[in-house]
N, C-alpha and C positions, 0 to 999 in steps of 0.2 A: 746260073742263078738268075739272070735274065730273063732266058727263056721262058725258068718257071715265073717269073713274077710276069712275064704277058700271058702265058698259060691261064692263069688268077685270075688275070682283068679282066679276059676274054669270057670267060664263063660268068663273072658278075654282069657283066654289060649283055649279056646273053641271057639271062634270066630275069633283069630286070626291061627287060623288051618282052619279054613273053610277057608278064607278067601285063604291062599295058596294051600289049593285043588279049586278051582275054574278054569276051563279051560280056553285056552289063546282064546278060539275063542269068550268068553264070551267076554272079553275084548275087542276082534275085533270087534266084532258085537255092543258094549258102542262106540267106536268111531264112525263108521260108523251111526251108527243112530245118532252122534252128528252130524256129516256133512252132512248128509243127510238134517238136519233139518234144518244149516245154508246154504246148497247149494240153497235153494229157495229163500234166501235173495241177496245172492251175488254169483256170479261165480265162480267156483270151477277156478283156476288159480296156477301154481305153486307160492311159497311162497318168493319173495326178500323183501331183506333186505331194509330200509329206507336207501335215499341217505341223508347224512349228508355236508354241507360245513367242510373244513380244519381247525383245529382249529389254531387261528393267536398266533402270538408269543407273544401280550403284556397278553394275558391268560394265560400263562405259569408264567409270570413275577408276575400279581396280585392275582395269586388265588393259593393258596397251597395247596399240593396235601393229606399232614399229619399235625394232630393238630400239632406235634413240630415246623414245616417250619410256619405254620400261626401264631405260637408264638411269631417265632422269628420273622416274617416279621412284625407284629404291633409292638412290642419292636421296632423296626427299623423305624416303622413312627414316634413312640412315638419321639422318638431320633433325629431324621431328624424334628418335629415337632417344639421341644425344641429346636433345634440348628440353627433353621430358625427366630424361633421368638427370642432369645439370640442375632442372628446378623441383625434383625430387631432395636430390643431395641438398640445396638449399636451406627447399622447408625443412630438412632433416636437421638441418646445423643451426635454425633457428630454435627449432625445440628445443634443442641441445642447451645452447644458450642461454632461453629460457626456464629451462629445471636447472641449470649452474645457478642463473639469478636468484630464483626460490630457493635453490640450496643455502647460497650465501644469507639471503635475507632471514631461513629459517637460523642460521648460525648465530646471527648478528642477535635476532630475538631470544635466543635460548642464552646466549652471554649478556645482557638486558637483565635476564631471567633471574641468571647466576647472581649477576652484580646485585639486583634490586633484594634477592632473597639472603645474598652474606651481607648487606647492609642493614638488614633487619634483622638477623640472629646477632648482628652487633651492638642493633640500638636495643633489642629486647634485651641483651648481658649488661649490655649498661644500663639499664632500668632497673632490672633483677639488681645489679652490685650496689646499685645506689639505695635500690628500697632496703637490702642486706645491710647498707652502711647507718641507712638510718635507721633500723630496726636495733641495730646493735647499739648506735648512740640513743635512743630512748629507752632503752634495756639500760644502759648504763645511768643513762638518768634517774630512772625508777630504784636502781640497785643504788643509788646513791643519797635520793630522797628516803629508800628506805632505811638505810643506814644514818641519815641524820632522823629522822621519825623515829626508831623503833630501837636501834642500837644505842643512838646516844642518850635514851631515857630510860635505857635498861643499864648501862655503863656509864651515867652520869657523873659527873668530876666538879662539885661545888666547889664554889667561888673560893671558899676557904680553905680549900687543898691547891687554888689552882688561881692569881691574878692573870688576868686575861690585858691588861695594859700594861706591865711589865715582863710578863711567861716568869715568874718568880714560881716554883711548886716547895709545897711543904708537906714533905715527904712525911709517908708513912713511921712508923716504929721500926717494923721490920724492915724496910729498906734505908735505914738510917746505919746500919751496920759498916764498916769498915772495910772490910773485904767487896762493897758492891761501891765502893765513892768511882772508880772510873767508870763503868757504866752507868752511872748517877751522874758525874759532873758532863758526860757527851749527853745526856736527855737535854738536863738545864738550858747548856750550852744551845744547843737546837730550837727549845721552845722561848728562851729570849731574843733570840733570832727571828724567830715567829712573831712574837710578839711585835717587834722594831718595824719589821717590812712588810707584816701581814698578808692578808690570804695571797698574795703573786708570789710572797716566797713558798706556801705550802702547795702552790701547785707545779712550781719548779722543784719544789726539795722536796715533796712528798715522801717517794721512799724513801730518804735519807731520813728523814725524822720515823718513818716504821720500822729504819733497821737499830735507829739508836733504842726503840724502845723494848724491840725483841731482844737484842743482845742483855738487856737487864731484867727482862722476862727468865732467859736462859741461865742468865748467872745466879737468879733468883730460885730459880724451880730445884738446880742444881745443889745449893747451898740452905736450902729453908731447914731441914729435920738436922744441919749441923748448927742455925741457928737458935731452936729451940723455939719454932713460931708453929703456934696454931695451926690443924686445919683448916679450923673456920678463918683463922685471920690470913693465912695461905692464900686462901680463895677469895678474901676479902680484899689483898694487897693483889694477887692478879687482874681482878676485875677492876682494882684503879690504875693498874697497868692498859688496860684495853681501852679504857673511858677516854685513858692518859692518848694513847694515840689518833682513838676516833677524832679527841678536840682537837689535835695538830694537823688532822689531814685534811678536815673540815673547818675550817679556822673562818670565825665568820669576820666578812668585811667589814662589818662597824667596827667590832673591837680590834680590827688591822690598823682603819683609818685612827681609832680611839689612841692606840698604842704610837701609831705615827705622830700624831700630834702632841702626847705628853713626850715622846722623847724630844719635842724640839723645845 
């Protein structure tokens, strides 16, 4: 193994000796025969250099010239990367924010909206119910004016059927029967009552004095052809039945006050 390995070294050291005895014109004569060979392809011409454009400034900025510089320069996109998209995210969560705010504030306006529009459909029901309330009270007024105007001068009840300072009535003929004295003595009864406490008792006991007079309507309408009375006077004793209630329901307050004062 030796041997071969001085055998090896002997021949390198041996050919690298030839190699520097070799004349220089040998050399010359290798070049020259290379150019000779490529002078027949191209023109022997002295030799310039490529012209190159200036290299621009933003080359210097992105391209590093040492792995270190190229380290740091991407750590520094990295960072610039991060710090873009960080105040990206930001502006993004400000907008956000900001449409929550409008949303809210649209809310706030739209319950505003609600409240101001149910407080007006309540104040226009209450204006509607009041104008309805008084419409119905001057309805009543009218129906009552007309009822003393037109009713009591078509069912009028003179003086002489009827003391308006004591409620004394002096019944009819046909109602003087027998058979009608209990719905006759609850009429009396009632209109001397009227009489004593005057119109505040007719507006507290109104219907009580229409029912006392109906019921002698009814026992009257029931009993007339077994009492032997008239159509005409039929119809003559009802209409001083209706006269009879119109005066008690309408009881005018002078002859209250009047009545008040002879009873004392």
């Amino acid at each position: 193994m030796r041997a071969l390995l001085a055998v090896v070294a002997a021949f390198v050291v041996g050919s690298l000796v030839a190699l520097a005895a070799k004349p220089a014109n040998a050399q010359g004569s290798t070049w020259s025969m290379s150019s000779e060979k490529y002078s027949a392809v191209t023109p022997s011409a002295p030799y310039q250099p490529p012209a190159y454009s200036p290299t621009p400034h933003s080359a210097i900025e992105h391209h590093a010239s040492t792995a270190a510089e190229g380290w740091a320069r991407g750590k520094a996109a990295i960072m610039k990367a991060y710090a873009d998209g960080t105040l990206t995210l930001a502006q993004a969560r400000i907008l956000q924010a900001e449409a929550h705010a409008r949303e809210m504030q649209n809310e706030v306006i739209k319950t505003e909206t609600f409240l101001a529009r149910r407080n007006a459909l309540k104040e226009d029901f209450r204006q509607r119910t009041a104008r309805d309330w008084e419409w119905r009270e001057q309805a009543a007024e009218r129906r009552t004016e007309r009822e003393q105007s037109v009713l009591l001068q078509t069912y009028h009840v003179p003086s002489t059927q009827l003391n308006r300072l004591t409620g004394e009535i002096r019944w009819p003929l046909a109602l003087q029967a027998p058979c009608l004295g209990p719905q006759r003595g609850d009429v009396q009864t009632t209109m001397t009552r009227l009489a004593s406490h005057g119109s505040a008792y007719s507006a507290m006991h109104g219907d009580s004095v229409a029912h006392a007079v109906e019921e002698l309507r009814d026992a009257f309408r029931s009993q007339w052809q077994t009492l032997g009375v008239s159509p005409s006077e039929y119809f003559e004793t009802q209409s001083f039945l209706v006269g009879l209630k119109l005066h008690a329901q309408h009881w005018d307050n002078e002859a209250g006050d009047l009545a008040m004062v002879a009873s004392r």
